[in-house]
C-alpha positions in Angstrom: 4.7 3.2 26.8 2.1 0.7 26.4 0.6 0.2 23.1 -3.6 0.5 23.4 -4.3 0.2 19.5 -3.6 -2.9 17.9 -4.1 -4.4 14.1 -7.0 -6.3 13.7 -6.6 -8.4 10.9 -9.5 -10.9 10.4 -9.8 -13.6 8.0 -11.8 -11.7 5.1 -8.3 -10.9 3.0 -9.6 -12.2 -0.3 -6.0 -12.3 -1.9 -5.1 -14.7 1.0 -8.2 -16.7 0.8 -7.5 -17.3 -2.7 -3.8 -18.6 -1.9 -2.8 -21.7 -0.9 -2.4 -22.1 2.8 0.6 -21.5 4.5 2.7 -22.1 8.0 3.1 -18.8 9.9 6.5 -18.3 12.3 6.0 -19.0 15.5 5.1 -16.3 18.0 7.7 -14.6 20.3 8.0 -17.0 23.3 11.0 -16.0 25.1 13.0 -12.8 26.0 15.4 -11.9 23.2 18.4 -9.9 22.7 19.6 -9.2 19.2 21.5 -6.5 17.6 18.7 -5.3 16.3 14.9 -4.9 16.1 12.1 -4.2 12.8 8.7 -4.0 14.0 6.0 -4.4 11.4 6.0 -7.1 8.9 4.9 -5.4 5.5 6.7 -3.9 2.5 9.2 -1.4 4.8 9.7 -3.8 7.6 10.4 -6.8 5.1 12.3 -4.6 3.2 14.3 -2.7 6.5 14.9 -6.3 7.8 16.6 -8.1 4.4 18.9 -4.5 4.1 20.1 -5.3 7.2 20.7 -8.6 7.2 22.5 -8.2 3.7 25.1 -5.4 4.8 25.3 -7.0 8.1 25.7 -10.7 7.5 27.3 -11.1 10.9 24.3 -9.1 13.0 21.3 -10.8 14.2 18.2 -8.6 13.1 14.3 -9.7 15.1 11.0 -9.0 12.7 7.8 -8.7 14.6 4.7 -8.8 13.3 1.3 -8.2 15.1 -0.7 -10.9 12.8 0.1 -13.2 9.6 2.2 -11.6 6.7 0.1 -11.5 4.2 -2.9 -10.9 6.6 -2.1 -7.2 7.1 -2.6 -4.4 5.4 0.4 -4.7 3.2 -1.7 -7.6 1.6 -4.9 -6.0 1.5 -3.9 -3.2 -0.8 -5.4 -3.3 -4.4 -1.7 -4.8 -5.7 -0.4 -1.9 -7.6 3.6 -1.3 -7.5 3.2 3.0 -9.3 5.9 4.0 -10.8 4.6 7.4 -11.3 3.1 10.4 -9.2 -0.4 10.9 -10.7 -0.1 14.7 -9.5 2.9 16.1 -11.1 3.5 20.0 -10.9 4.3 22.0 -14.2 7.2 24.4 -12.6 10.8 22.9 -13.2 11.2 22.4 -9.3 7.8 20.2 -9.3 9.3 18.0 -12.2 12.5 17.9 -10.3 10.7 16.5 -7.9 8.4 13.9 -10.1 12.1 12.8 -10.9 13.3 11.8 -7.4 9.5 10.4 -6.8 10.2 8.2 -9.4 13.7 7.3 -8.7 12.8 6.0 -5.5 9.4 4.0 -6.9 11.3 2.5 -10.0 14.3 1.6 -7.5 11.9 -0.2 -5.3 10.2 -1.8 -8.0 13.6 -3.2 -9.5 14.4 -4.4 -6.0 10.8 -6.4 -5.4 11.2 -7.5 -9.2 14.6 -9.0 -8.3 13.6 -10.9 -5.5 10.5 -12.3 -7.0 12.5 -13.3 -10.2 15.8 -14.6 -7.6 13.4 -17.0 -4.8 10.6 -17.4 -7.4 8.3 -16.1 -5.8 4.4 -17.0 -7.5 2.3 -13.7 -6.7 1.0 -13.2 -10.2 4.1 -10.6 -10.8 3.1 -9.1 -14.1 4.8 -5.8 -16.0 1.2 -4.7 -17.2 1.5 -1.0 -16.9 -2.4 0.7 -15.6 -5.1 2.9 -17.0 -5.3 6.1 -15.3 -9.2 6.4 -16.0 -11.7 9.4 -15.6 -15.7 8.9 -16.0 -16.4 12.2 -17.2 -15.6 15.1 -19.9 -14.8 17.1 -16.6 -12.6 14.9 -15.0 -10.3 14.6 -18.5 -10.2 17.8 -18.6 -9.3 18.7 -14.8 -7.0 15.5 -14.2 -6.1 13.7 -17.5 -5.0 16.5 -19.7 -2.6 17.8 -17.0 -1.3 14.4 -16.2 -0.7 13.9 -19.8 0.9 17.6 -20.3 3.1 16.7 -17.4 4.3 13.2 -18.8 5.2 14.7 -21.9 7.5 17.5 -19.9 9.0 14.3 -18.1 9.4 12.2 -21.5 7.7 9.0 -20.0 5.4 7.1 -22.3 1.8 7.2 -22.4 -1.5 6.8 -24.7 -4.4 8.5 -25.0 -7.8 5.8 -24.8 -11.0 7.5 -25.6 -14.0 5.7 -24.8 -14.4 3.5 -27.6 -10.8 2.2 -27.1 -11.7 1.7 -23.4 -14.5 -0.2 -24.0 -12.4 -2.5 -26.8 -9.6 -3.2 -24.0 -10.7 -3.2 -20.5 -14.6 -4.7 -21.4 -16.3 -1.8 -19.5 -18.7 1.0 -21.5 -18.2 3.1 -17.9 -15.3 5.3 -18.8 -14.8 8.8 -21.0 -11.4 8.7 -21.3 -8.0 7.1 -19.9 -4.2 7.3 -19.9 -2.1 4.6 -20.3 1.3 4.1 -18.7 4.0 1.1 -18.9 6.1 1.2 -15.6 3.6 -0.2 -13.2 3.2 -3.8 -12.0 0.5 -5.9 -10.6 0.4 -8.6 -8.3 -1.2 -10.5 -5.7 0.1 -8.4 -2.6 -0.6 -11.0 -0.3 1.3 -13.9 -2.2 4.2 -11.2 -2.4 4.4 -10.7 1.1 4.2 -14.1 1.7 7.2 -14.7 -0.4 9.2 -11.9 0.9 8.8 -13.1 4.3 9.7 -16.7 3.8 12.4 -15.9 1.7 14.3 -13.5 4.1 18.1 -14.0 4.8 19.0 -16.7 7.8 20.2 -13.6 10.3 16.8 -12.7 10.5 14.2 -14.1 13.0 10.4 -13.7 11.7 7.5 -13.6 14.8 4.1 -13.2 13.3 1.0 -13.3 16.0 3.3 -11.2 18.4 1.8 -7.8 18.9 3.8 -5.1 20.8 1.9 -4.2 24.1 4.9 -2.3 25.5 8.1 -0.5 23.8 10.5 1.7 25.9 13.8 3.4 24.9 16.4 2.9 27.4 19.8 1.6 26.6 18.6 0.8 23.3 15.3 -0.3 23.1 12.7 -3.3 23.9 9.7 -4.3 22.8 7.3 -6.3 24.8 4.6 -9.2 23.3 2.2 -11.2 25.0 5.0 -14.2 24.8 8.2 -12.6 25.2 10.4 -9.5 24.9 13.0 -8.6 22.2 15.9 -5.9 23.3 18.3 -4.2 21.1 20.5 -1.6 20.7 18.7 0.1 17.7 14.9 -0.1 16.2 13.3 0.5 12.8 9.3 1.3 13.5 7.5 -0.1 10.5 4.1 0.1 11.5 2.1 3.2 9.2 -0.4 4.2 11.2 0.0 2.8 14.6 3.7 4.4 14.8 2.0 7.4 16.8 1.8 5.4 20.0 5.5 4.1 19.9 6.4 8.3 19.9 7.0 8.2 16.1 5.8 11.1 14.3 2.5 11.5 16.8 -0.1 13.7 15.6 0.7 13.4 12.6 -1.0 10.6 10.7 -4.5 10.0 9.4 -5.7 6.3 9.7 -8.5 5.7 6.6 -9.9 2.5 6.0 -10.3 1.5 1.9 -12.6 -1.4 1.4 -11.8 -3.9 -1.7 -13.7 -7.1 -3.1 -12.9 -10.3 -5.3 -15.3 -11.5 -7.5 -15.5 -15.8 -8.7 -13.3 -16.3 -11.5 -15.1 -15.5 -14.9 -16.1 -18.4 -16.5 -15.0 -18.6 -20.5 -18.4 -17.6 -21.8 -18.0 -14.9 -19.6 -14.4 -14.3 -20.5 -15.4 -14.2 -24.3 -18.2 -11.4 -23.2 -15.6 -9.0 -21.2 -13.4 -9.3 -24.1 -10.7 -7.1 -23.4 -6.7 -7.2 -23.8 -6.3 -9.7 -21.0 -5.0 -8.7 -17.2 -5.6 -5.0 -16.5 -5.5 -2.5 -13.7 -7.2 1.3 -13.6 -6.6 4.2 -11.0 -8.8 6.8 -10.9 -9.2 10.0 -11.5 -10.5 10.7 -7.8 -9.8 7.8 -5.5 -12.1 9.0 -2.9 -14.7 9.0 -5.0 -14.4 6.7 -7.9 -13.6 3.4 -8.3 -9.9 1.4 -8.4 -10.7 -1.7 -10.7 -8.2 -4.7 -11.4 -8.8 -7.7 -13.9 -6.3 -10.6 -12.5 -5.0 -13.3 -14.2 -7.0 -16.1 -12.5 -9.8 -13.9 -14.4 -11.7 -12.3 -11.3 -12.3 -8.5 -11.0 -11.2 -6.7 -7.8 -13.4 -3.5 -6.8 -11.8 -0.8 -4.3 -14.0 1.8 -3.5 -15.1 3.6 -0.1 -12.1 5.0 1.3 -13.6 6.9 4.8 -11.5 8.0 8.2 -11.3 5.6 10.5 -9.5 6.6 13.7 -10.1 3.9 15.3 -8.6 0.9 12.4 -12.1 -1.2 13.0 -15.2 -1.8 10.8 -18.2 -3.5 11.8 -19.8 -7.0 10.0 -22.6 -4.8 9.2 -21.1 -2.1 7.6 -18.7 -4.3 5.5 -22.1 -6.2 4.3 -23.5 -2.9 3.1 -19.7 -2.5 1.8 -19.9 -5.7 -0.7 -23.8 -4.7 -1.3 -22.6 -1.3 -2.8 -19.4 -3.3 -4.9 -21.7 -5.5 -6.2 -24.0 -2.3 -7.4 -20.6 -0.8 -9.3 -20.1 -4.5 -10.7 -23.1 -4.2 -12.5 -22.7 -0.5 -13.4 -19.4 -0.7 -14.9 -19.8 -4.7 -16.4 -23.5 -4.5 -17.5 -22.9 -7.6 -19.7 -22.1 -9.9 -16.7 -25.6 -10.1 -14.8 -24.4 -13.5 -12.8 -20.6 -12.7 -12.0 -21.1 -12.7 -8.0 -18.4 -11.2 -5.2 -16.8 -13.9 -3.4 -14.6 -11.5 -1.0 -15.2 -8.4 0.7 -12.6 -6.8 2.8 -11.3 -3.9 4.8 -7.7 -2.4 4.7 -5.9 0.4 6.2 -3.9 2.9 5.2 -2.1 6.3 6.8 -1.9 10.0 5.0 -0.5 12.6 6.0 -2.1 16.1 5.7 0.9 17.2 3.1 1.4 13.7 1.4 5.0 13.5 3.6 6.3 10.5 4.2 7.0 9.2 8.2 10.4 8.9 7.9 14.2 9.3 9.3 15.5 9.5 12.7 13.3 9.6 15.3 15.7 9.2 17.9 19.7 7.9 19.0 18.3 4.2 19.2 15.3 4.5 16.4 14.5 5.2 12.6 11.2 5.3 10.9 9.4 4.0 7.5 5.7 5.2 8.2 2.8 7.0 6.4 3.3 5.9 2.8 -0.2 7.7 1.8 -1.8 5.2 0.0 1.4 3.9 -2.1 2.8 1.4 0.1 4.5 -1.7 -2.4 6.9 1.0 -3.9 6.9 3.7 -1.3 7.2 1.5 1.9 9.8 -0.9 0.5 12.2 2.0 -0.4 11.5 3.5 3.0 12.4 0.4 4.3 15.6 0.0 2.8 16.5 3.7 2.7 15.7 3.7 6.8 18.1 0.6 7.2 20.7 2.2 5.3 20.8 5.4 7.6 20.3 3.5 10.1 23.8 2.1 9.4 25.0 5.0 8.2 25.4 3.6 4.5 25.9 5.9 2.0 22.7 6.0 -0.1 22.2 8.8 -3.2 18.4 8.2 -2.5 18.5 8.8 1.1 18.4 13.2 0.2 15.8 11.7 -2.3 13.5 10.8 0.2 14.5 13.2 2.4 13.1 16.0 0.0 9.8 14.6 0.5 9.3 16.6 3.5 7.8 15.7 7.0 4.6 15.2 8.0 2.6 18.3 8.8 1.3 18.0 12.5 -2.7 17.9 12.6 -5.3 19.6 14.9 -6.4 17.6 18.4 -9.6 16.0 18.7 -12.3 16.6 18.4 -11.3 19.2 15.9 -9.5 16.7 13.7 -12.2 14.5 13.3 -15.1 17.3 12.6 -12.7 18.9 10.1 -11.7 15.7 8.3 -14.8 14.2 7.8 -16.4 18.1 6.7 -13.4 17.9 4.4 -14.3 14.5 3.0 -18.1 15.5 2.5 -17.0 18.2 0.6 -14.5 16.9 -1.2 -17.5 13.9 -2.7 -19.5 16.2 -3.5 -17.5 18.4 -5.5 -15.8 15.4 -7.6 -19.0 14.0 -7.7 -18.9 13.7 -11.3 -16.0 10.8 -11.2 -18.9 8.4 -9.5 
């Protein structure tokens, strides 16, 4: 089948443009045969490939990537590694299921904090916990109170921030009320992905700039690039989103675009008028409509806001200028007391839900597995995918493989043009009603 949508990853990634440079792989130039084949270079590809390099030491294992790591979305995301589901159910099944949720998060945060601590890897890797935040009385009541009600049935740790106490740590007189959790880590995604790329075992062969035009299943599988060809018994489909058009899970995916922005470091007169606890990171209570704030430690402030369905994984120049116009507008709101802090980087990622939150994953077929469709949670859910895929894959016994399995499936969606009308009717609705969180 030939592959019609492609990544498009320009060179607006502020976490990369803040890194130093580095040396992509070279391209697939040549027509390879391997034992076997990841396609998709972010957290469940890098994650797929090193599992099966590791358990098979004497297997040679090919990693395609359409762009740069880094470059793609894996790197774009707001650099978040949740340990937590921020909708957890009251019934003893649902809290069953908050347990396994967090199983598989906290065992993919373990495994990312070992490599980063084992190949030092320098992505800002920092155990800061995060502020689930709401703006209003009604969103602590609808989302913060039951998220706290719910941590206390699970016995995980958390505190209450009113206003005041918001204000006193994160800088910002914005918020009504937050929760704070421990288990979550920030980072620089792009600097991680880096890192896990160029520190994967020496059985495993890295192309980046090598887009799939072509795949076919026939005697195992191959995968065709503009350079080259790689064949292989057995495949692992990595690729969120775009899986639909290599016959994974088709149907069955939304693609939504979230846009994110960098501002210049803070200078120390600045620093000293933030105030604050030092580094910081806030969810909120409605992503969709509010705003995902970080603090980093080189002192800049990312903005993610304006998360909208995007079919067709593009954005224009114009619309990301009217993107960065609106950041800088919620700058201002939220950090009155810096008038002069400018954004230095505006830029568009992409990201894949599923109508039921289900992850993408499992057998597909004899010759292919699949860690897709992490719904907006991709450093801990697409890296435990990733190795959870390569370990049925092998048919390693894994206590987390029934984990993930009791996820569910994705539900299939409507055709066009009946998907788009409804999902963008459903968005509308959805802003307006949770209108208060702006």
């Amino acid at each position: 089948m030939d592959i019609r949508l492609l990544p498009d990853n320009d060179q607006t990634n502020g976490w990369s443009r803040i890194l130093p440079a580095r040396e992509p792989r070279p391209a697939l130039a040549s027509n390879v045969v391997t034992d076997w084949l990841v396609i998709g270079g972010g957290y469940a590809g890098l994650a797929a490939a090193r599992q099966l390099a590791e358990r098979r030491p004497d297997q040679r294992i090919a990693l395609i990537e359409a762009g740069c790591c880094g470059e793609n979305a894996a790197g774009r995301n707001s650099g978040f590694a949740i340990d937590l589901p921020h909708n957890i159910g009251a019934s003893l099944d649902e809290l069953d299921g908050s347990h396994r949720y967090m199983r598989l998060a906290r065992a993919a945060i373990a495994h990312l904090d070992g490599l980063v601590g084992k190949h030092q890897i320098e992505c800002s890797w920092s155990k800061s916990g995060k502020y689930h935040a709401a703006v209003s009385s009604r969103g602590r009541a609808e989302v913060l109170e039951p998220f706290a009600r719910e941590l206390e049935a699970l016995k995980e740790p958390y505190r209450w921030l009113d206003a005041g106490q918001i204000e006193t740590e994160l800088g910002s007189p914005y918020y009504h009320a937050a929760v704070y959790t421990p288990g979550c880590v920030l980072m620089n995604p792009a600097a991680l992905v880096r890192g896990l790329a160029d520190s994967l075992p020496e059985n495993v062969t890295l192309y980046e700039s090598s887009p799939v035009v072509r795949f076919e299943e026939a005697n195992g599988v191959e995968a065709m690039t503009p350079g080259g060809s790689v064949r292989a018994p057995r495949a692992i489909l990595c690729i969120n989103g775009f899986a639909g058009q290599f016959g994974a899970f088709p149907q069955h995916m939304l693609m939504f675009r979230a846009h994110a922005s960098l501002t210049r470091p803070l200078d120390q007169a600045e620093q000293r008028t933030l105030g604050g606890v030092g580094e910081w990171g806030l969810t909120p209570a409605n992503a969709f409509v509010s705003v995902t704030m970080r603090y980093t430690q080189d002192r800049r402030i990312l903005i993610r806001h304006d998360i909208r369905y995007a079919p067709s994984a593009r954005v224009s120049e114009g619309a990301l200028a009217r993107v960065r116009a609106g950041h800088l507008q919620i700058l201002r709101q939220r950090f009155p007391m810096l008038p002069d802090v400018t954004i230095e980087h505006t830029w568009t990622g992409y990201i894949a839900l599923s109508r039921n939150a289900a992850p993408g994953f499992g057998r597909i077929s004899p010759a292919i597995h699949a860690a897709v469709c992490c719904n907006a949670v991709g450093v801990t859910k697409s890296t435990i995918a990733g190795l959870l895929a390569a370990d049925m894959a092998m048919a390693e016994a894994n206590p987390l493989i029934a984990d993930m399995a009791s996820l569910g499936q994705p539900a299939r969606l409507p055709p066009e043009p009946f998907l788009g009308l409804g999902v963008r009717m459903r968005n509308r609705l959805d802003l307006w009603r949770a209108r208060h969180e702006a």
